[in-house]
N, C-alpha and C positions, 0 to 999 in steps of 0.2 A: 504493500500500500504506500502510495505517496502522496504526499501532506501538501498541496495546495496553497499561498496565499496570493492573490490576484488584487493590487490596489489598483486606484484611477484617483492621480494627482487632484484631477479635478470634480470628482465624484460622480457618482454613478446617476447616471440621468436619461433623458433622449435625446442626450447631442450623440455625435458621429463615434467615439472611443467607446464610449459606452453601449451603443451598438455593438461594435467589431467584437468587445470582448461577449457579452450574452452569448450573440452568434456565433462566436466559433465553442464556447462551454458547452449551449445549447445540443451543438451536433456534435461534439464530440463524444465518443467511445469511452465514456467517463468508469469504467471497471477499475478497479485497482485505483480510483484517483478518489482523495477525500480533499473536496472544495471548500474554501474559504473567500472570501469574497467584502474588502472594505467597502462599508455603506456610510454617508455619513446622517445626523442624525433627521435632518428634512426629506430624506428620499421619499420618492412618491412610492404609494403603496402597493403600487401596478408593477413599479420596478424590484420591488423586495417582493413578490410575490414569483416572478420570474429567476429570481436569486434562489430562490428557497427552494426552485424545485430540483435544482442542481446543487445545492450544495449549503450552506451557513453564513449569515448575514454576521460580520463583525463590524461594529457601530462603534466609527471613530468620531472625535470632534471635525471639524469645517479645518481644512487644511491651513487655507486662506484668512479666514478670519479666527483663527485661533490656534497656532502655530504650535504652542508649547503646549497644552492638551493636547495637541495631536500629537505631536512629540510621544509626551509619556506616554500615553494610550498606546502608541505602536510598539514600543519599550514593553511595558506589562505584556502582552500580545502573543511579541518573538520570546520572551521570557518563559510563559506557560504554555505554551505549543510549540514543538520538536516540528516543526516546517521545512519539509525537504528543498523547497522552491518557494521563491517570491517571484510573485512577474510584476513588474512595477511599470504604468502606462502610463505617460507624457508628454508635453513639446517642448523640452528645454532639458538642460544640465541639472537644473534644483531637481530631479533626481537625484542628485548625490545624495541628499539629504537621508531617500528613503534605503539607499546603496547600501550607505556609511552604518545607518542603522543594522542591516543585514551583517554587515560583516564582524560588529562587537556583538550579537549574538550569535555567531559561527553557521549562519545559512549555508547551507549544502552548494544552492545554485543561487544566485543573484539574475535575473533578468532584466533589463530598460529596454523600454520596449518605445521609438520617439514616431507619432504622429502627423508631425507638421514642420515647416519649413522655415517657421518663423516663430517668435516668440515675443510677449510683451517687456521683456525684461532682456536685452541684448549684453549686458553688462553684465550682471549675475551670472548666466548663460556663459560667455568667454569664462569668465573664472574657473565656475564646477564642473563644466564638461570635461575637461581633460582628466580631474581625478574620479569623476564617476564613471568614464571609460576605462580605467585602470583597476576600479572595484570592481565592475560589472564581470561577471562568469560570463553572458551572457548576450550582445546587444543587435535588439530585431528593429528594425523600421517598414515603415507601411510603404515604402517607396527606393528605389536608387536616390533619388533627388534627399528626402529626409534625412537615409542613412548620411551620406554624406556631409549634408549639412551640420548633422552633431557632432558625429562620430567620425569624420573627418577624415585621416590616414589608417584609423583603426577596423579590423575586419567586422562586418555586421553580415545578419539575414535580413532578407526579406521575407514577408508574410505577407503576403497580400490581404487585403483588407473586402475578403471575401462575404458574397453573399449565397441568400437562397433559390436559389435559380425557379424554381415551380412554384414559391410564397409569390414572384414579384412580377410571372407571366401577364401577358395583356388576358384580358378578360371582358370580351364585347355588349356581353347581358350587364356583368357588374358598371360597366362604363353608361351605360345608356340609362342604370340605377341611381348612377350617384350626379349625374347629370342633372336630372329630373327631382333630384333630392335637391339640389344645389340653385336649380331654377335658372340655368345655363344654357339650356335650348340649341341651336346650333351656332353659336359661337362658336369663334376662336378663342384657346382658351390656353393660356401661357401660364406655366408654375413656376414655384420656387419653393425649397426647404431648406431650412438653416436658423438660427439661431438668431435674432436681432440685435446683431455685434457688429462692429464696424468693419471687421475681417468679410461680410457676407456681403456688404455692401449695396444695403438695399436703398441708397437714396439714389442710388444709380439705377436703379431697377424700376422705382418708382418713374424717373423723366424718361426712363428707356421706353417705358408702356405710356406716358403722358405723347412721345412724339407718336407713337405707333400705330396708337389710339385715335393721333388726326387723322390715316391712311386709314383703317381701319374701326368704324365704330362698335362694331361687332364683335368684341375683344374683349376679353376679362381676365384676369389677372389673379392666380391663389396664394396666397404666400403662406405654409406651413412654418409654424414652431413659433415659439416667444422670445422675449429677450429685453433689454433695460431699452432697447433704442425702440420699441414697439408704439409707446406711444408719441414720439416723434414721427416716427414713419407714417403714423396717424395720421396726425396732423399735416402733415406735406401731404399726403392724399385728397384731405378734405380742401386743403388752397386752392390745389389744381383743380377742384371740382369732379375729383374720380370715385367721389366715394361710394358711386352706386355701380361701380364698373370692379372695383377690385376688393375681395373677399379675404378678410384674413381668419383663418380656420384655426390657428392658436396649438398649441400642443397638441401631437398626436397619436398613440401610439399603432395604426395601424395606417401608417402612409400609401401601400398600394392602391386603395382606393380612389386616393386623388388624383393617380399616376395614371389610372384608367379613365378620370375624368378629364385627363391634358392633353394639350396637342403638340405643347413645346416646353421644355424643361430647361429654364435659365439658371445660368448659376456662375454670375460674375466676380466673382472671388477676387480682391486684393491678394491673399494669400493661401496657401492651401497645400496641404500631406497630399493625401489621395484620399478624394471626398466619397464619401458609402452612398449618400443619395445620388450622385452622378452612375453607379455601377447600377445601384436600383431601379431607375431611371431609365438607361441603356437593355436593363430586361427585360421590364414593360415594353421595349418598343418605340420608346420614346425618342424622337429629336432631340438632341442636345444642345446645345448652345453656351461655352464656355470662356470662361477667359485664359490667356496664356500662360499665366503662371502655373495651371495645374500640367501636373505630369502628362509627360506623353500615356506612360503607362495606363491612366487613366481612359484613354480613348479606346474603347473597344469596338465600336459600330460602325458604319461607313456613313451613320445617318448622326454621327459627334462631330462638332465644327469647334474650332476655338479661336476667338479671337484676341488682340494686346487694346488692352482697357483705351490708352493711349490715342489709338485709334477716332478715337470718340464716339457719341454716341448714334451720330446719324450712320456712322458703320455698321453699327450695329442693328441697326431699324434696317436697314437695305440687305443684312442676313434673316434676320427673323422675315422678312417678306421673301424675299428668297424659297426662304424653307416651308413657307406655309406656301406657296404656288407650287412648290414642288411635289403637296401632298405626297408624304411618306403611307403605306397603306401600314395601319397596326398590327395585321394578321400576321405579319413577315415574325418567321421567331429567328431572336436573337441571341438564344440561348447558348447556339455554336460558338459566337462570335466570344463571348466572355468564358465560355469553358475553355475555348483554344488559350486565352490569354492568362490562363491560373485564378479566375475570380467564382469558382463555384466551388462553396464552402465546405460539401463534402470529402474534396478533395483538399485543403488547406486546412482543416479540423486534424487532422490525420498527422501532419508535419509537427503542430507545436505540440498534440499527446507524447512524439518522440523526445522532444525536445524534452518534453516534461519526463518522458520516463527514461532517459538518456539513453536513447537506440539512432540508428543512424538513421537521414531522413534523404529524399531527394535534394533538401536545398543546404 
């Protein structure tokens, strides 16, 4: 049996890490694995209910706003559980923090595991990364681009930040359902998911649909998830006068519905690892539409376009028109296209059990 602990720097919620890790738990071949799994203490109940079924909810303080409870907490923790593996999940060096902790109680395996490309703290980040790559047993990134970025000249894996290939299928009944739920009729009808953070950059989204919207009146706009900039984004809606054109649907936990109800999936990123809703997205069917900073890796479809933010935004209106005359048909499955490229999670579930039970793996 091996002893499991699986943190997430920034706790366990419905942003994109906190995906990747469920999903790959979820399908994983969990015999011989006894899970552990840091929650901190506001998690929604829907997510510790998905915790629970895999494995033990360990209820830390808020990383962020309560540093030194967290501290101790993680200290008692490794103290009275013999923990064969820590997987510790990131976008920065201040993993060392949770590293450094591993290694004064003698963890077997240490894991850092870095998500993203960028970080809010660039400073801190140059400091600890070099000696948190030097504690790490261990270090995985969602990407070439990420690895790199942390972990620098130091060897990493990839994992792909795999999904469920037959959860995120197009579904023609379910689409004409939530349609008609949603009261979208035959519109054009453009998404988005992500968190209302300056990284997702929805004020750009907002005037991208405000010119688009002049070509096109028959355009509606969904923007999934929440975030501190939500009621700003508000507010710029209701200026422009859009506010009966564009839907915000607010936390979700069962996104493929929406994805059946879209025609085009934007996702103009400032910055970005390898985003899980762009792969989910791409298996519905969906058109893409992104900006250049995300990884190549990420494009799996012939129906994924990316373009540099730079550009500006009337480029961007002449792709998305583009792509809506070019009616993509939904039926086409896409399925091939992201299994050839390593993003079907029964297959990358399978990689980090090895990891975890130290057998040799393809990557």
């Amino acid at each position: 049996m091996k002893h499991i602990f699986v943190i997430n720097t920034i706790g366990m919620g419905y942003e994109g890490i906190s995906s990747v890790i469920l999903n790959y738990l979820e399908h994983m071949d969990r015999e011989n694995l006894d899970l552990h799994i840091a929650v901190f203490p506001n998690t929604d109940r829907k997510i510790l209910e998905r915790i629970s079924k895999i494995g033990r909810c360990e209820v830390v303080p808020e990383r962020n706003n309560n540093l030194k409870e967290y501290i101790i907490q993680l200290c008692r923790l490794l103290k009275t559980r013999e923990f064969d593996v820590v997987h510790i999940h990131g976008n920065s060096g201040t993993m060392f923090l949770e590293t450094f902790i591993t290694k004064v109680y003698r963890v077997k395996k240490t894991i850092v595991h870095c998500h993203n490309t960028v970080c809010s703290h660039p400073v801190i980040n140059s400091i600890l990364k070099y000696p948190m790559c030097l504690l790490a047993d261990r270090r995985v990134a969602c990407s070439q681009a990420s690895g790199k970025w942390l972990y620098g000249s130091f060897s990493f894996t990839v994992l792909n930040n795999a999904i469920d290939l037959e959860k995120y299928q197009y579904n023609k009944e379910l689409r004409e359902q939530h349609r008609e739920r949603l009261n979208l009729g035959d519109s054009y009808v453009i998404g988005h998911s992500g968190s209302f953070i300056e990284q997702k950059n929805h004020e750009f989204i907002i005037d991208l649909f405000y010119e688009y919207h002049k070509i096109n009146q028959n355009t509606r706009l969904l923007l999934m998830s929440d975030g501190p900039l939500m009621a700003e984004i508000k507010k710029k809606t209701e200026h422009l006068g859009l506010e009966d054109y564009v839907i915000f649907i607010g936390r979700c936990s069962d996104a493929v519905e929406y994805y059946n109800a879209m025609d085009l999936f934007l996702l103009p990123s400032r910055w970005e690892g390898l985003p899980l809703v762009m792969l989910e997205a791409q298996a519905n069917g969906l058109p893409v539409l992104a900006s250049d900073v995300i990884t190549d890796e990420a494009v799996c479809t012939p129906r994924t376009f990316k373009l540099d933010l730079k550009s500006g935004k009337m480029a961007w209106v002449e792709k998305i028109k583009y792509i809506e005359n070019t009616g993509f048909k939904r039926n086409d499955n896409m399925k091939s296209f992201i299994q050839n490229k390593a993003f079907d999670i029964t297959q990358e579930a399978s990689v980090l059990r090895n990891i975890y039970m130290d057998k040799r793996s393809m990557k």
